[in-house]
C-alpha positions in Angstrom: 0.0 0.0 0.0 1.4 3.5 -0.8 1.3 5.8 1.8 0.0 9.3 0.8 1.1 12.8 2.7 -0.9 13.9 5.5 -1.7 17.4 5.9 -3.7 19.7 8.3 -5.7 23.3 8.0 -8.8 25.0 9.3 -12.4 24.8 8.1 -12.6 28.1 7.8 -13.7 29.7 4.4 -10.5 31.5 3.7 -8.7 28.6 4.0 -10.6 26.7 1.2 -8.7 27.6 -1.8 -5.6 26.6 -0.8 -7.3 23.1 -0.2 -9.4 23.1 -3.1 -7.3 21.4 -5.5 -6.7 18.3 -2.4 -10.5 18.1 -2.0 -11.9 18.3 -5.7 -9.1 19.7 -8.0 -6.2 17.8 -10.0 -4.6 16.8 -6.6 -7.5 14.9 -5.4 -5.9 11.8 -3.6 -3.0 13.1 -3.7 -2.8 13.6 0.2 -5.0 13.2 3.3 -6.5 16.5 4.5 -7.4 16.8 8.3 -9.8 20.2 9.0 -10.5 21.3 12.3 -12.3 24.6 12.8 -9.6 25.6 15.0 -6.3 27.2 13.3 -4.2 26.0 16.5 -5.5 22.1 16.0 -2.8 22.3 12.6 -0.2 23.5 14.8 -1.4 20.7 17.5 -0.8 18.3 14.8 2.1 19.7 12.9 4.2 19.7 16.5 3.6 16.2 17.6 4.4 14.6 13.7 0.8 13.3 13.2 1.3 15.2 9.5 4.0 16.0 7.2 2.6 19.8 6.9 0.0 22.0 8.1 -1.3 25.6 7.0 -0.6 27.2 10.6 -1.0 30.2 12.2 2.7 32.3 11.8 2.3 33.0 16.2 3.5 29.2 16.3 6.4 29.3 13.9 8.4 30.7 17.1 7.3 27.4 19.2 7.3 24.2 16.8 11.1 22.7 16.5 12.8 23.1 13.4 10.1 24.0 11.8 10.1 25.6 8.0 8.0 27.9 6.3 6.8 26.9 2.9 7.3 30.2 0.5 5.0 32.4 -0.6 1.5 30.5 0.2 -0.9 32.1 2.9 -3.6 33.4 4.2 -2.9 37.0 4.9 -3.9 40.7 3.9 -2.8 43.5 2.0 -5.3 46.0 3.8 -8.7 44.5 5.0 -9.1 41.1 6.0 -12.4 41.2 7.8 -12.8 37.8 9.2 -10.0 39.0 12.0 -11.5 41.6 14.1 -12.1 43.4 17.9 -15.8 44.2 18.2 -16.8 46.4 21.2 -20.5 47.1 22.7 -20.0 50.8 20.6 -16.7 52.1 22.8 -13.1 53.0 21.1 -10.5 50.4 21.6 -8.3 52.7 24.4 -11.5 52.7 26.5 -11.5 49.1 26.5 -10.7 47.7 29.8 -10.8 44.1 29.5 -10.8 41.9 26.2 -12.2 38.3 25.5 -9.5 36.7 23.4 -10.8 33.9 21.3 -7.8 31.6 21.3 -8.4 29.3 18.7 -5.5 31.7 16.4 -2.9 32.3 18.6 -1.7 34.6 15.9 -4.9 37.1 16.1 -4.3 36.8 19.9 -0.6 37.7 19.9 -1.9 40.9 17.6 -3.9 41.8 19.7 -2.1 42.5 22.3 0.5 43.9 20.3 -2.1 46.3 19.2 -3.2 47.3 23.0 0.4 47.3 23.9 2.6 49.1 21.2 -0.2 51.3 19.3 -2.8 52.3 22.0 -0.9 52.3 25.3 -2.6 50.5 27.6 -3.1 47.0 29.0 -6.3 46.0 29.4 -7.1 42.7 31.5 -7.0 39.7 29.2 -9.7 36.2 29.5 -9.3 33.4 27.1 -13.1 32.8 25.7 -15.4 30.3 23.4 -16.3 32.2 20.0 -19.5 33.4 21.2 -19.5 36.8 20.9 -22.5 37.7 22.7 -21.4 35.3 25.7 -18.0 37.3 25.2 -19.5 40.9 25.3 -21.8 40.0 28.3 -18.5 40.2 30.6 -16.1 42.2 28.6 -15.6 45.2 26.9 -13.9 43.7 23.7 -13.9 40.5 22.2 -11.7 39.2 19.6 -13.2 37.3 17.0 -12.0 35.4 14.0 -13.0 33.3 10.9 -16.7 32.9 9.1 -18.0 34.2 13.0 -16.6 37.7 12.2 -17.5 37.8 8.7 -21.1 37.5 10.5 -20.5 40.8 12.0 -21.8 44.0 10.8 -19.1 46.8 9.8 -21.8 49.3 11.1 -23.6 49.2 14.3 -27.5 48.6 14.0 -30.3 48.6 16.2 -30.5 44.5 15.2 -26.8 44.0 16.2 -25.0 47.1 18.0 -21.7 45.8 18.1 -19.0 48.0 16.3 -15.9 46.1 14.5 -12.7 47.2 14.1 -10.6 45.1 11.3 -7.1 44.1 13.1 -5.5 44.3 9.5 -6.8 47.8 9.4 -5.1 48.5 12.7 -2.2 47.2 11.6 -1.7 49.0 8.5 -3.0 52.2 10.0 0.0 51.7 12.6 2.4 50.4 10.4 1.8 50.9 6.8 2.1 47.4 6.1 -0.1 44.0 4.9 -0.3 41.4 7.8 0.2 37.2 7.4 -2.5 35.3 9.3 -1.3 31.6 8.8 1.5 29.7 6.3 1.6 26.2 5.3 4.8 25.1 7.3 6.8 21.7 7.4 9.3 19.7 9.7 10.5 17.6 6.7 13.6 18.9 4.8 11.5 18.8 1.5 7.9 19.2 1.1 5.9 16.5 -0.9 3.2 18.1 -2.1 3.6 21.6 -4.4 1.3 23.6 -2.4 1.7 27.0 -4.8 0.1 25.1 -7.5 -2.1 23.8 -5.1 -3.0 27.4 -4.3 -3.2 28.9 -7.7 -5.7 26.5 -8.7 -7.9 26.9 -5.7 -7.9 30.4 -6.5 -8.8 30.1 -9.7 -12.1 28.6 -8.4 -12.7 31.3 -5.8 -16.4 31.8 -7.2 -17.2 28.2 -6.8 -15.7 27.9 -3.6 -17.7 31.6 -2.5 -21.1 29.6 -3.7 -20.4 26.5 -1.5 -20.0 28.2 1.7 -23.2 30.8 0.6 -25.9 29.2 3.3 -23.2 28.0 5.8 -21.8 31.5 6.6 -25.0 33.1 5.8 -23.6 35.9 3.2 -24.8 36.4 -0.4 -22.6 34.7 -3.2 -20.8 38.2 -4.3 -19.8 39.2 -0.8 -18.1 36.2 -0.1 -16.0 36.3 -3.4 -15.1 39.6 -2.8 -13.7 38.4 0.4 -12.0 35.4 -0.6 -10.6 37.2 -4.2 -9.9 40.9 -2.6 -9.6 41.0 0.9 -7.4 37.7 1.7 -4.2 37.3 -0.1 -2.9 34.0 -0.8 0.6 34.9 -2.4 3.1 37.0 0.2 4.1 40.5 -1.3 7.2 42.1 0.1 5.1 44.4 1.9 3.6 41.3 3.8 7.2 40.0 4.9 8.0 43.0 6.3 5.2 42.6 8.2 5.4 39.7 9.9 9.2 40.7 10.4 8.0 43.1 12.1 5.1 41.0 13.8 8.0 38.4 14.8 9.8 41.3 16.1 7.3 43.2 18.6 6.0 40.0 19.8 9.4 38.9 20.8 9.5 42.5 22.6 6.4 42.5 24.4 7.1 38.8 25.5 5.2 36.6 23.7 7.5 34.9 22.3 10.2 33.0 24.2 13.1 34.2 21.8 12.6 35.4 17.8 13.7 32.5 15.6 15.1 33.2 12.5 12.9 33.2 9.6 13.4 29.8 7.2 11.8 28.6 4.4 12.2 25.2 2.3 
């Protein structure tokens, strides 16, 4: 019996065109895809050898041993990424004085903070939560929220749901002029077995398919959801992105949330 790679990413919608080609495209069969609807179950795996990669939120990069980024293929965003976001009960961020941190991305947790600590100044009182975000609101004055739950969200307060977003890739930019990776497909194995770019560019080529399929689950019309998967997530890592999460790597390391910065090293 041949054995066939085994590889590990979210459930989440922005994470479907990088699998596409596994699931229904020319690669189908080509490995065995494990989905959790947690980001941080692919690092789970990716750490303890149960697959050969994983698409992985960057935050653990610093933790998982001799671990290697595979090049250019992410999740990420250029300016807008709206399924990554701080929602309040209608207060500004700085008046926020404790946060609900959902922690299935350690990455969108790690910003967070960064954002509290390094652009606003302050340092609210943290809770880990479940993704509820009306549970999360009931105790705190912020909640982070990520994946197809935020894309639920509003941008604009209403009297049906009062909540007002904030876009962490927003923040980021606004702060520091640059795009922001989410999550990278990342290896322990000295060569990947699968080509995972041309895994990517066909996924992407079927972002309007993929936009139709996840229509009733996420509960947004057909042409909102492909212009969130084909204009607000990027799936290809501009020079402007690296820099970012240099710079991610970087204040994370100086704010303590990392043990020690590793260097940065792809296949």
């Amino acid at each position: 019996m041949i054995s066939v790679p085994r590889i590990a990413a979210s459930s989440y919608s922005n994470t479907a065109p990088l699998v596409w080609s596994f699931l229904y495209g020319s690669l189908r069969g080509s490995a065995e895809l494990i989905m959790d609807t947690a980001p941080a179950r692919s690092a789970e795996l990716l750490a303890s050898g149960r697959v050969d990669a994983a698409l992985v939120p960057v935050f653990s990069y610093q933790s998982i041993p001799d671990v290697k980024l595979v090049a250019d293929v992410c999740v990420g965003a250029k300016e807008r990424v709206q399924s990554v976001c701080l929602v309040t009960k209608g207060m500004e961020l700085a008046d926020a004085k404790n946060v609900a941190l959902d922690v299935s991305s350690r990455t969108s947790a790690a910003l967070t903070k960064i954002i509290f600590r390094e652009f606003i100044g302050r340092e609210p009182k943290w809770r880990d939560a479940a993704p509820n975000i009306d549970e999360m609101l009931s105790t705190a004055d912020c909640a982070l929220v990520i994946g197809d739950p935020a894309l639920r969200i509003p941008d604009s307060p209403s009297d049906a749901v009062p909540y007002r977003k904030f876009d962490l890739a927003e923040v980021w930019r606004a702060n520091t002029g640059l795009g922001f990776v989410f999550a990278m497909w990342m290896t322990r194995l000295d060569k990947c077995p699968l080509d995972l770019a041309a895994a990517r560019d066909e996924g992407v080529a079927h972002i309007d398919e993929i936009a139709a399929n996840y229509t009733d689950e996420i509960g947004l019309d057909t042409a909102d959801l492909t212009d969130y998967l084909g204009r607000s997530i990027s799936y290809s890592v501009s020079g402007e992105m690296f820099a970012g999460l240099e710079l991610y790597f970087k204040l994370g390391e100086q704010h303590g949330l990392f043990r020690e910065q590793k260097e940065i090293l792809f296949l």
